[in-house]
VEXMI-533573 format. One record per atom (N, C-alpha, C): residue in one letter; x, y, z. Coordinates in steps of 0.001 Angstrom, whole numbers, padded with zeros to 6 digits, always signed. Each point is the difference from the previous one (the first is absolute). Example, Ala and Ser with C-alpha at 12.3 -4.5 7.8 and 13.67 -1.06 7.14 Angstrom:
BEGIN
A+013190-005690+007800 A-000890+001190+000000 A+000900+001200+000000 S-000350+001050-000720 S+000820+001190+000060 S-000770+001090+000730 
This chain:
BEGIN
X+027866+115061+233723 X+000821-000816+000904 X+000108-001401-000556 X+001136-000622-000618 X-000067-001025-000901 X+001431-000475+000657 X+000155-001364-000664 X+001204-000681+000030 X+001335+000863-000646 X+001082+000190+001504 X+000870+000330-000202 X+000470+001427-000783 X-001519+000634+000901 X-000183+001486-000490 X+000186+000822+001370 X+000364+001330-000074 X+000504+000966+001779 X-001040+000647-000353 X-001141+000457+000618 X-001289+001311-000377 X+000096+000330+001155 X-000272+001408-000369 X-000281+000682+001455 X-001690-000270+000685 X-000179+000241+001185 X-000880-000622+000401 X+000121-000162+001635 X-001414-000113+001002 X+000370-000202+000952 X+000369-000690+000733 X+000706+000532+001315 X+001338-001443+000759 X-001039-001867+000485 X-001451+000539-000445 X-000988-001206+000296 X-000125-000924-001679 X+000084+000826-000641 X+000034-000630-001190 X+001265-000781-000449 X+001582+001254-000053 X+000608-001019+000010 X+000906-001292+000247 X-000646+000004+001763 X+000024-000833+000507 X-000692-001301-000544 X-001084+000320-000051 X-001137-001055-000770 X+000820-000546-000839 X+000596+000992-001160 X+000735-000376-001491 X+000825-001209+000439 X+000998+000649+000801 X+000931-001208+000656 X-000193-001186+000493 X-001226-000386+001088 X-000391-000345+000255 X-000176-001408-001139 X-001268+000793-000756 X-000157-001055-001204 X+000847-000613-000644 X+000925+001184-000659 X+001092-000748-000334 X+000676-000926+000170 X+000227-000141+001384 X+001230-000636+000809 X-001118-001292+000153 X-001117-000264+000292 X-000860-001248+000053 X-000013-000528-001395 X-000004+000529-000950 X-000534-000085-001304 X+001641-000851-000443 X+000933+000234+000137 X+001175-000139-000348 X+000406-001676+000655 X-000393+000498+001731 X+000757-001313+000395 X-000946-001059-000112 X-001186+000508-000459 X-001174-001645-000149 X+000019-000113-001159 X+000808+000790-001014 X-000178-001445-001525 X+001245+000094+000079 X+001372+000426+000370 X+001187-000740-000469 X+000659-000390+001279 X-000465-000036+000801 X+000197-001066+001579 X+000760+000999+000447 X+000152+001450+000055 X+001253+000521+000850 X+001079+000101-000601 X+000093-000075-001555 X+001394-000212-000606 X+000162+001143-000719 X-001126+000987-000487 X-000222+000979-000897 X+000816+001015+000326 X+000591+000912-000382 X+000104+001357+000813 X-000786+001576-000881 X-000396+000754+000893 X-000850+001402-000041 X+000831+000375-001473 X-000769+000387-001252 X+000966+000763-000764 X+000195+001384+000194 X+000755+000327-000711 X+000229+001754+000649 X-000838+000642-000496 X+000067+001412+000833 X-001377+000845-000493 X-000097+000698-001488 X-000910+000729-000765 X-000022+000029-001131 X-000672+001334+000524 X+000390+001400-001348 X-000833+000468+000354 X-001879+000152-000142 X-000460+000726+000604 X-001404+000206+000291 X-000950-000109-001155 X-000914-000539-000638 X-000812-000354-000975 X-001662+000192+000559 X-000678+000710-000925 X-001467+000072+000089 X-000867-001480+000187 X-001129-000180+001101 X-000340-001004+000439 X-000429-000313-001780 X+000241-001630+000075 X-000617-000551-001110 X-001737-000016-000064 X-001009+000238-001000 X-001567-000514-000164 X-000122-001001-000213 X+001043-000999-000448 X-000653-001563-000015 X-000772-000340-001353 X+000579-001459+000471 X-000526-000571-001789 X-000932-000702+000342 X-001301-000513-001272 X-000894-000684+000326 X+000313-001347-000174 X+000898-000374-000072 X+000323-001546+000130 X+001604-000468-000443 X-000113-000206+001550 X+001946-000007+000516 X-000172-001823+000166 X+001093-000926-000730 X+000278-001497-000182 X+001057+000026+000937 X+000293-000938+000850 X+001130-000624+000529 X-000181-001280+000423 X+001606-000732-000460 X-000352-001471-000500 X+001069-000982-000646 X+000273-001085-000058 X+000598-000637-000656 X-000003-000793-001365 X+000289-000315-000362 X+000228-001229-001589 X-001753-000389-000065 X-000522+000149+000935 X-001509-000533-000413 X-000721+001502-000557 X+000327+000922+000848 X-000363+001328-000368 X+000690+000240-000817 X+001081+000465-000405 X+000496+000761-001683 X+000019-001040-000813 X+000118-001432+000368 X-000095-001160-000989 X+001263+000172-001525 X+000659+000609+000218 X+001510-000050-000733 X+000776-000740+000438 X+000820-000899-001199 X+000839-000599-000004 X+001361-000240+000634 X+000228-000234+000743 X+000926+000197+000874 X+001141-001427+000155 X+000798+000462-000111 X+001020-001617-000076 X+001180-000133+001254 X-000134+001470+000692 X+000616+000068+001476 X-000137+000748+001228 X-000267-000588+000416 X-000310+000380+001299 X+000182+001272+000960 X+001183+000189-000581 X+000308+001581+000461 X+000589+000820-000816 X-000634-000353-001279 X-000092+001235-001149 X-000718+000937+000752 X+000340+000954-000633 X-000700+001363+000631 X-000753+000691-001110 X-000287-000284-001494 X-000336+000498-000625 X-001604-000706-000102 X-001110+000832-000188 X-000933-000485+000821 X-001200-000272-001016 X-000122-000608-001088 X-000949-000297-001436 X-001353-000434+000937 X-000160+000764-000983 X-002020-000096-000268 X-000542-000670-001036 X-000738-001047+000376 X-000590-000501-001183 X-001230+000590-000269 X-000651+000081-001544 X-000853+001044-000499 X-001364-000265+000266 X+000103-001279+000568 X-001510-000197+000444 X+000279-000406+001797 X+000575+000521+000406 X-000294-000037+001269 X-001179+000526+000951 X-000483-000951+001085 X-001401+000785+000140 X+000127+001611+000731 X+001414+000560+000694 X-000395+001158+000205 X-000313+001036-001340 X+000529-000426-001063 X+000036+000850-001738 X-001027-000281+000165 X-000678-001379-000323 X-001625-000344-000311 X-000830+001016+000985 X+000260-000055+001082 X-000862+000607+000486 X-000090+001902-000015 X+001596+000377-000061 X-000340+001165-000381 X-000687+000582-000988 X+000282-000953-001011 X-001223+000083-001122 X-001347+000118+000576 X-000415-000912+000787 X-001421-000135-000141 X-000289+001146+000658 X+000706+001039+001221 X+000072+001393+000780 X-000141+000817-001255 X+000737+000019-000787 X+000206+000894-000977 X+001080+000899+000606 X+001178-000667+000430 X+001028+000988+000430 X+001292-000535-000930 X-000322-001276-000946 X+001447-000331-000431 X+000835+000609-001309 X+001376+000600+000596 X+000789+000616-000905 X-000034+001390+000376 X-000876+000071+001432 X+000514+001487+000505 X+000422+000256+001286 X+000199+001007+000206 X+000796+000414+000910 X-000527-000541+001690 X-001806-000276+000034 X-000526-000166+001186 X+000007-001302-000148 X+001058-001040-000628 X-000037-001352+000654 X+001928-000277+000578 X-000076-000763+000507 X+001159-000272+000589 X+000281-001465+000102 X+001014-001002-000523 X+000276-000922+000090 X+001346-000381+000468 X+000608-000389+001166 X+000983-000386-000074 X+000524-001393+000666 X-000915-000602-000404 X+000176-001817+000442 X+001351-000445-000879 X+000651-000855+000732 X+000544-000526-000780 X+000565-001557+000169 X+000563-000898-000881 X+000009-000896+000085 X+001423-000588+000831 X-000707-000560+000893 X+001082-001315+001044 X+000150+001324+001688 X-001422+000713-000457 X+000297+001348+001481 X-000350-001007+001370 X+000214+000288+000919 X-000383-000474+000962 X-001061+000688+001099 X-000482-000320+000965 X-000063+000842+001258 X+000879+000728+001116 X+001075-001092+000208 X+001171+000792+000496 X+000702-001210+000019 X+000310-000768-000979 X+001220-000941-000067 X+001370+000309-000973 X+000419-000125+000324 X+001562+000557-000892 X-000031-000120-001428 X-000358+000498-000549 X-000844-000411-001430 X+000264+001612-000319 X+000595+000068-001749 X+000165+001237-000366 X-000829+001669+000257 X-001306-000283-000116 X-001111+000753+000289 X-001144-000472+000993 X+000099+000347+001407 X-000706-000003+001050 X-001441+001323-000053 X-000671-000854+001141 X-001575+001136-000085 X+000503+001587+000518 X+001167+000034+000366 X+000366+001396+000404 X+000712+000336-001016 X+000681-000158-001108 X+000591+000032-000884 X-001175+000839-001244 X-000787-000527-000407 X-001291+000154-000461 X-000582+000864+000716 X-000402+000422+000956 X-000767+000753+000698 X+000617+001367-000443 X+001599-000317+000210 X+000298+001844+000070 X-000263+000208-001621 X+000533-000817-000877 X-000286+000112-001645 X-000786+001089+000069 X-001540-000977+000373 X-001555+000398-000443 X+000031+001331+001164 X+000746+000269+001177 X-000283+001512+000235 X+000499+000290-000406 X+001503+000030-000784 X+000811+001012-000894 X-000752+000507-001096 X-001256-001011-000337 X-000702+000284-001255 X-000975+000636+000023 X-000378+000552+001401 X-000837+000611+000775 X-001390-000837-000152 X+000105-001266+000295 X-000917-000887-000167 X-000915-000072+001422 X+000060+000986+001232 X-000493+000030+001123 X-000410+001348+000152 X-001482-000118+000234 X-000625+001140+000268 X-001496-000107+000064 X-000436+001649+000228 X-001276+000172+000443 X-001049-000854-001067 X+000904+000215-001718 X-001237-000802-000785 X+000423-001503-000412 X+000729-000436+000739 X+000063-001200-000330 X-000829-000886+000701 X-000822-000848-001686 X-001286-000998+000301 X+000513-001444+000595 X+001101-000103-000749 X+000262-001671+000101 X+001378-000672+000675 X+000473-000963+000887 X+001089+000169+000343 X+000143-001694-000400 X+000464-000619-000805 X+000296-001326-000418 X+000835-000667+000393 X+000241-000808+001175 X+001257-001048+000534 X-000330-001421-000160 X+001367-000692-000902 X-000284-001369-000444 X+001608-000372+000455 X+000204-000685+001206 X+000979-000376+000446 X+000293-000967+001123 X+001092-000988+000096 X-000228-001178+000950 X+001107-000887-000725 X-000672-000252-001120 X+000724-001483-001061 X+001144-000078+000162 X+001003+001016-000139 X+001153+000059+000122 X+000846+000117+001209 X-000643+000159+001094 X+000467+000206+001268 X+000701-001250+000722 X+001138+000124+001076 X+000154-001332+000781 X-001286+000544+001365 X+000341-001432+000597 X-000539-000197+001214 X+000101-000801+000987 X-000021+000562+001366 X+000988-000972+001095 X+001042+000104-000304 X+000932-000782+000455 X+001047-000137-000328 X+000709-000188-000899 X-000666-000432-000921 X+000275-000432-001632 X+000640+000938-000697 X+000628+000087-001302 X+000633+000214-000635 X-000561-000148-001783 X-001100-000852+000359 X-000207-000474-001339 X-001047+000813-000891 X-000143+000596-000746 X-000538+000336-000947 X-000829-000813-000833 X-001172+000322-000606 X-000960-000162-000979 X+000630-000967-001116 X+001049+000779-000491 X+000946+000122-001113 X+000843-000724+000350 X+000770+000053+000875 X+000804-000883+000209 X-000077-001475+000464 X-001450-000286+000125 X-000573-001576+000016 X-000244-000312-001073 X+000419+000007-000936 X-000288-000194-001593 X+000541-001549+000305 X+001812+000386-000123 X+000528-001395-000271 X-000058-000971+001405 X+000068+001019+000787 X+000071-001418+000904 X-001367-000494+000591 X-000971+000135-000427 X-001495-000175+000665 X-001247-000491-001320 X+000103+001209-000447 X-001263+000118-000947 X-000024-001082-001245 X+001254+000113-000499 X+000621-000686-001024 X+001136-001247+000714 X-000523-000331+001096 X+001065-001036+000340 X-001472-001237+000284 X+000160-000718-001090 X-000705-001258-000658 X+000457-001186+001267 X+001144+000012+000068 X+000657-000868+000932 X-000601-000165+001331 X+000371+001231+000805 X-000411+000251+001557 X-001148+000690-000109 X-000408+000522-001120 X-001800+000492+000246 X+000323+000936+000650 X-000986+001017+000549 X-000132+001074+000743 X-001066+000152+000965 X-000014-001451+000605 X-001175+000079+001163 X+000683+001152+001095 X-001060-000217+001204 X+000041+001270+001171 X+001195-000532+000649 X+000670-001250-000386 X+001056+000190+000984 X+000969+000547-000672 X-000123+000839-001055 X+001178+000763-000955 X+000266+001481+000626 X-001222+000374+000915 X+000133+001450+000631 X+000977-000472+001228 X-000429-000948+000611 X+001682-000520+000952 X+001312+000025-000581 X+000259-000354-000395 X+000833-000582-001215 X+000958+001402-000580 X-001036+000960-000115 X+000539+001444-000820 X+000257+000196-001447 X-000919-001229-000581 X-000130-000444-001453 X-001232+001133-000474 X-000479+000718+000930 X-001787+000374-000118 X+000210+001233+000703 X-000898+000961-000321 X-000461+001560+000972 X-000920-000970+001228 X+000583+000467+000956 X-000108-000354+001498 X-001954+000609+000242 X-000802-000896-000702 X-001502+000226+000131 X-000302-000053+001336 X+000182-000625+000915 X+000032+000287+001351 X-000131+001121+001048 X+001106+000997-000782 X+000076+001247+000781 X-000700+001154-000949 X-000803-000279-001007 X-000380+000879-000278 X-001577+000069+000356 X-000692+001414+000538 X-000914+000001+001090 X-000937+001426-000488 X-000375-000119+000488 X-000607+001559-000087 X+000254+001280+000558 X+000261-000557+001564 X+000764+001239+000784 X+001162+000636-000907 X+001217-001412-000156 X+000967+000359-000595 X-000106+000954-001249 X-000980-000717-000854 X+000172+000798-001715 X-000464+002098+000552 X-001111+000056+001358 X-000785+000676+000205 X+001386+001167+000269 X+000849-000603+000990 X+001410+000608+000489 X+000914+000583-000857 X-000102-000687-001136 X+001044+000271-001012 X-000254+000823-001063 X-001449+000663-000209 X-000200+000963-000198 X-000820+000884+000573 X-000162+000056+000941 X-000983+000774+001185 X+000875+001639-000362 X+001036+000217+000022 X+000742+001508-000147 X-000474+000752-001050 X+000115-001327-001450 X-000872+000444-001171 X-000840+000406+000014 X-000685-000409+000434 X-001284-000055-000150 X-000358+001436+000867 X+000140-000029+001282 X+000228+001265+000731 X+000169+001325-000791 X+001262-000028-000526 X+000436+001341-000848 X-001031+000318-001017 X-000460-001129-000532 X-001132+000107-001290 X-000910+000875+000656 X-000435-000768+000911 X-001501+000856+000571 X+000466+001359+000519 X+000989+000009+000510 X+000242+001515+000167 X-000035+000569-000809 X+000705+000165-001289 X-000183+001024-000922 X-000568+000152-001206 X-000850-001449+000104 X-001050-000283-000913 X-001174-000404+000833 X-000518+001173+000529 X-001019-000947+001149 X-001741+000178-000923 X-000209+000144-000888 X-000562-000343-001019 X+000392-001124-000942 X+000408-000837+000159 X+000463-000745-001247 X-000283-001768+000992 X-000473-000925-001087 X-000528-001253+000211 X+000997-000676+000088 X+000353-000682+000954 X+001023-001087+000119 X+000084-001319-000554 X+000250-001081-000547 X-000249-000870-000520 X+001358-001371+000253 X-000147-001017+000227 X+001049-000687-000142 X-000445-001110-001056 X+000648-000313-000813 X-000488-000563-000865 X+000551-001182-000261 X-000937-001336+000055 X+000331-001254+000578 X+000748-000739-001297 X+000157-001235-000055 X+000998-000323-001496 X-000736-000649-000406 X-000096-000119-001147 X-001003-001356-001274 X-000194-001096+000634 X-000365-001036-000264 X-000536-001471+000160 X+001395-000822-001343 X+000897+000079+000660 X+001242-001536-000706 X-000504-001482+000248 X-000467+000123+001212 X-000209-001565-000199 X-001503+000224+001457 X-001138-000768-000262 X-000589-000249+000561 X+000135-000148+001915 X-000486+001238+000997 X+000135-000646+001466 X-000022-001071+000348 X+001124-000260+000676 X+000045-001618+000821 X+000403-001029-000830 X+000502+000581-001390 X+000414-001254-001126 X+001137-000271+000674 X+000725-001368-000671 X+001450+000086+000195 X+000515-000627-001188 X-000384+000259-001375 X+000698+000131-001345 X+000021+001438-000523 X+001472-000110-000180 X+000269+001100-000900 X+000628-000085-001887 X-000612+000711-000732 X+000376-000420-001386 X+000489+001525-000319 X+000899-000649-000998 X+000628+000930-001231 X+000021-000107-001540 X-001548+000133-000356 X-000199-000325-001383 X+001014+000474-001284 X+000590-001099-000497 X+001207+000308-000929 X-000346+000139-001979 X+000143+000993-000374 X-000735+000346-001366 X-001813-000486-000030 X-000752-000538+000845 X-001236+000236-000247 X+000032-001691-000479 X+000899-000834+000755 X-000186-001608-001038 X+000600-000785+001089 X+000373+000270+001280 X+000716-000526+000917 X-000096+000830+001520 X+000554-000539+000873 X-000494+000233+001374 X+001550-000157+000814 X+000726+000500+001157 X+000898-000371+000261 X-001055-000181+001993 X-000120-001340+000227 X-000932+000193+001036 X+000586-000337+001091 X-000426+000855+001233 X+000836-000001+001390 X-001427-000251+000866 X+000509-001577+000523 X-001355-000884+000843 X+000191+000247+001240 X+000885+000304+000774 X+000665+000192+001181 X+000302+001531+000112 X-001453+001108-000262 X+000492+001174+000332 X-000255+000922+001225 X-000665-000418+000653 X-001175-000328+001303 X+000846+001688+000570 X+001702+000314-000040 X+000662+000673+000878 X-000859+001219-000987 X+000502+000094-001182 X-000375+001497-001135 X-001466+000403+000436 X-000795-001014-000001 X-001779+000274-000275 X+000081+000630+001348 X+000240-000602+001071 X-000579+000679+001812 X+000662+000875+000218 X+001535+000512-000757 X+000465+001148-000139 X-000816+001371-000397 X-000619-000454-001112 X-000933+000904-000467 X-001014+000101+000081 X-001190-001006+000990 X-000713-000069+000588 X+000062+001198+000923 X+001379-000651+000909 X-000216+001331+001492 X+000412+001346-000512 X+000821+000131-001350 X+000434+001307+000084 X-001590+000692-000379 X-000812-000846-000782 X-001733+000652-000067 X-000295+000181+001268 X-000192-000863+001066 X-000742+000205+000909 X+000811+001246+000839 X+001384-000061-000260 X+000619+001652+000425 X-000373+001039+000144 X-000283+000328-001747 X+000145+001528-000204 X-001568-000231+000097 X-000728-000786+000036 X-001517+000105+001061 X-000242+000425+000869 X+000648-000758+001177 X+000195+000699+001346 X+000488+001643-000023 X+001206-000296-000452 X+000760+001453-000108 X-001047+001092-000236 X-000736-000133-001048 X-000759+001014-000301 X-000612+000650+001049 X-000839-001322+000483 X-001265+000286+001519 X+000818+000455+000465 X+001043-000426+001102 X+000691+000710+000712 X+000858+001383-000399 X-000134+000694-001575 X+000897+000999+000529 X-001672+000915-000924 X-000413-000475-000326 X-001496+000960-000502 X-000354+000176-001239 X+000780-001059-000893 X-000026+000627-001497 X-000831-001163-000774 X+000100+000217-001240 X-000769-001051-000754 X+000850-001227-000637 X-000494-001086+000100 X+000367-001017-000866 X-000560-000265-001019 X+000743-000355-001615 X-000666-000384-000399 X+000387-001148-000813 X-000950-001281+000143 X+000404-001227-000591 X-000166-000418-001250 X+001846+000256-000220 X+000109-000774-002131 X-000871-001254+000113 X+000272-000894+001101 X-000340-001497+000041 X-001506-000386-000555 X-000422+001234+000733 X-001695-000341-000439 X+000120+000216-001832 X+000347+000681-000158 X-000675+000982-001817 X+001125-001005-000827 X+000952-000788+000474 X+000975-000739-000444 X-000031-001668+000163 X-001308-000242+000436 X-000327-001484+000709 X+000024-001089-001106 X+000475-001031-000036 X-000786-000919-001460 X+001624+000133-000902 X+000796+000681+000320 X+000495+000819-001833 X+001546-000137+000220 X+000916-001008+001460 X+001367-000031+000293 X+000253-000322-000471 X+001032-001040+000457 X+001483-000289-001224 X-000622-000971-000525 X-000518-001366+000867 X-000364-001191-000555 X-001296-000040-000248 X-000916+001353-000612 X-001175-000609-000248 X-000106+000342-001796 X-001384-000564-000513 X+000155-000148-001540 X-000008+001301-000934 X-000244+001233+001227 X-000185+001532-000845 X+000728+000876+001436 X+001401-000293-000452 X+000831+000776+001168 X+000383+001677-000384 X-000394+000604+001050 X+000129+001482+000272 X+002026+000336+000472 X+000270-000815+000296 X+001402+000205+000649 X+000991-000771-001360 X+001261+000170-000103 X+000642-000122-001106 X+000914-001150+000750 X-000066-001521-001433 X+001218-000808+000165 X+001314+000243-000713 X+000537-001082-000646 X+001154+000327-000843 X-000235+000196-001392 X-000225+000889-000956 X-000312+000371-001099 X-001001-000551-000045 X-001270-000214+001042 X-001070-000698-000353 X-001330+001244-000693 X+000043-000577-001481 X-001034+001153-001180 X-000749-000119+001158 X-000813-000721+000641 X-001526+000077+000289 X-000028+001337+001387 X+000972+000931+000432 X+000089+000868+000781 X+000943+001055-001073 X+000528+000797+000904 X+001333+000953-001199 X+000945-001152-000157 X+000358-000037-001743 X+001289-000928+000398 X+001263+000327+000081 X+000487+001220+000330 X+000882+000532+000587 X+000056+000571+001033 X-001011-000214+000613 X-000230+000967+001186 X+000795-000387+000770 X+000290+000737+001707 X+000574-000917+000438 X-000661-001231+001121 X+000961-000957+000123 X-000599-000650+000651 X-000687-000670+001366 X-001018-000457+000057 X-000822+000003+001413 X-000761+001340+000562 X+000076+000950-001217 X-000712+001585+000492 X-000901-000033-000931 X-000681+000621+000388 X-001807+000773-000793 X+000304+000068-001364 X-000481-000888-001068 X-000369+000577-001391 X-000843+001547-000089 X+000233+000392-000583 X-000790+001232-000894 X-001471-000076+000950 X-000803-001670-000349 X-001245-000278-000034 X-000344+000396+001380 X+001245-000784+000931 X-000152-000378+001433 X-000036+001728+000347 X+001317+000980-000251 X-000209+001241+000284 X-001140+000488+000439 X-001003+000273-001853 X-001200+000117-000027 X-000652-000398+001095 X-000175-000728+000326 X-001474-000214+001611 X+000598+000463+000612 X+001387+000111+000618 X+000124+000817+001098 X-000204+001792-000453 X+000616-000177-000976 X-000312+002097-000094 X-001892-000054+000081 X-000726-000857-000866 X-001144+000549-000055 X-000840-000017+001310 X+000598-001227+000668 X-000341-000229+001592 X+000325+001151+000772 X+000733+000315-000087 X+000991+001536+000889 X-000993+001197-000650 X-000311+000081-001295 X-000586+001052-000150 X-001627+000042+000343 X-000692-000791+000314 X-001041-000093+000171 X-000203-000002+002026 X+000950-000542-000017 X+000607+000039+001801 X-000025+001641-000083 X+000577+000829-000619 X+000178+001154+000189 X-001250+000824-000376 X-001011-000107-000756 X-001043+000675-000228 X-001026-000365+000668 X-000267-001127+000375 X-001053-000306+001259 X-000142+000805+000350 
């Protein structure tokens, strides 16, 4: 009984099916989605031991728009790293389908329901699946807003002029940090999360928190340029408490829907944009990848989170 599959089965079950569905649908794309048609009948999937879903921090590929749909993996990303350290990478029992600029349910090319059906098409849900990996938020609006991560580049992050203090989330220069909460993030994937445990009700839940860019409660933000220069934003107070609460979010979220958190921030502390041995990538700055892309996890930064995640997982 999978996404946008007809099985035979009883009138309690697929009621249930529907049921889920129809919750699952209108809580990540607000009611806008519609049911796809039925397909025929397919053998329940066994499940992979480690299913990724996620954005530009998770596949960590290069991405130059926003609603490209073509979805790059970079080779050291920590779900690869870590399938390595499982010993599942390059086969069939891992599953990755994060991709970069996805959202939770904001109009953004690839949403968490978007991804979800992928990884069940890939039969990534089931009795043996160990691991269930969600890294998502960054990209999302909130409240009323409109504004994107990404799309505060020019008018906020990089605006030297007006700075990007907290009155930039008024303003609509900034992701509206305000409305983002715990209930809310908890709401917006509560269906997910639901379906997971149903048909992976063996398998570890995980939400997986984002690196350390700039120190809690700072309000400078830098963009180290070739490893010899700094492009520095003193007035960033709106970006940092943005990403402050979206941590203290998928915190809450967790407690409240039962799953695990686990924090990049800690295994990533010391190593952001503006410190002297940065884990997160500036502008061709050697001393991280110097092509990587930018403001996401070097290779290095990856590393602690996969080895963190894998040791989270063998406890």
């Amino acid at each position: 009984m999978k996404f946008g599959t007809n099985v035979r089965a009883s009138s309690r079950t697929i009621r249930l099916f529907h049921i889920t569905l129809s919750v699952f649908t209108l809580a990540v794309l607000g009611g806008s989605a519609t049911v796809a048609s039925a397909e025929p009948a397919k053998s329940p999937a066994a499940g992979k031991a480690l299913v990724a879903l996620g954005d530009s921090y998770t596949a960590n590929g290069i991405r130059l728009d926003g609603d490209e749909k073509e979805c790059r993996h970079g080779p050291a990303a920590w779900p690869i790293q870590l399938s390595q350290l499982m010993g599942v990478a390059g086969t069939s029992d891992f599953v990755d389908v994060s991709c970069p600029g996805a959202s939770i349910q904001s109009q953004t090319a690839y949403n968490l329901l978007h991804e979800a059906r992928l990884a069940d098409a890939a039969g990534g849900f089931g009795p043996r699946t160990q691991v269930v990996a969600i890294q998502m938020g960054m990209n999302d609006t909130w409240g009323t807003s409109k504004t994107m991560m990404w799309t505060a580049m020019g008018p906020c992050i990089f605006n030297l002029r007006d700075g990007c203090g907290l009155e930039a989330a008024e303003q609509g220069r900034s992701p509206d940090y305000r409305a983002v909460t715990g209930k809310e993030y908890a709401d917006r994937i509560r269906a997910v999360v639901e379906y997971i445990r149903y048909y992976a009700p063996q398998a570890r839940m995980v939400l997986v928190g984002y690196p350390e860019l700039v120190p809690p409660g700072s309000e400078v933000l830098c963009a180290n340029v070739l490893g010899v220069g700094a492009i520095i934003q003193n007035r960033g107070a709106a970006v940092v408490e943005y990403m402050d609460r979206l941590d203290r979010a998928q915190r809450e979220a967790a407690a409240i829907l039962g799953v695990d958190f686990f924090d990049s921030r800690a295994v990533t502390t010391g190593h952001g944009l503006c410190s002297d041995q940065p884990w997160v990538n500036g502008l061709f700055d050697p001393r991280a990848d110097f092509v990587g892309m930018p403001f996401h996890a070097s290779a290095q930064g990856d590393t602690a989170v996969a080895v963190g995640l894998h040791r989270w997982i063998t406890r």
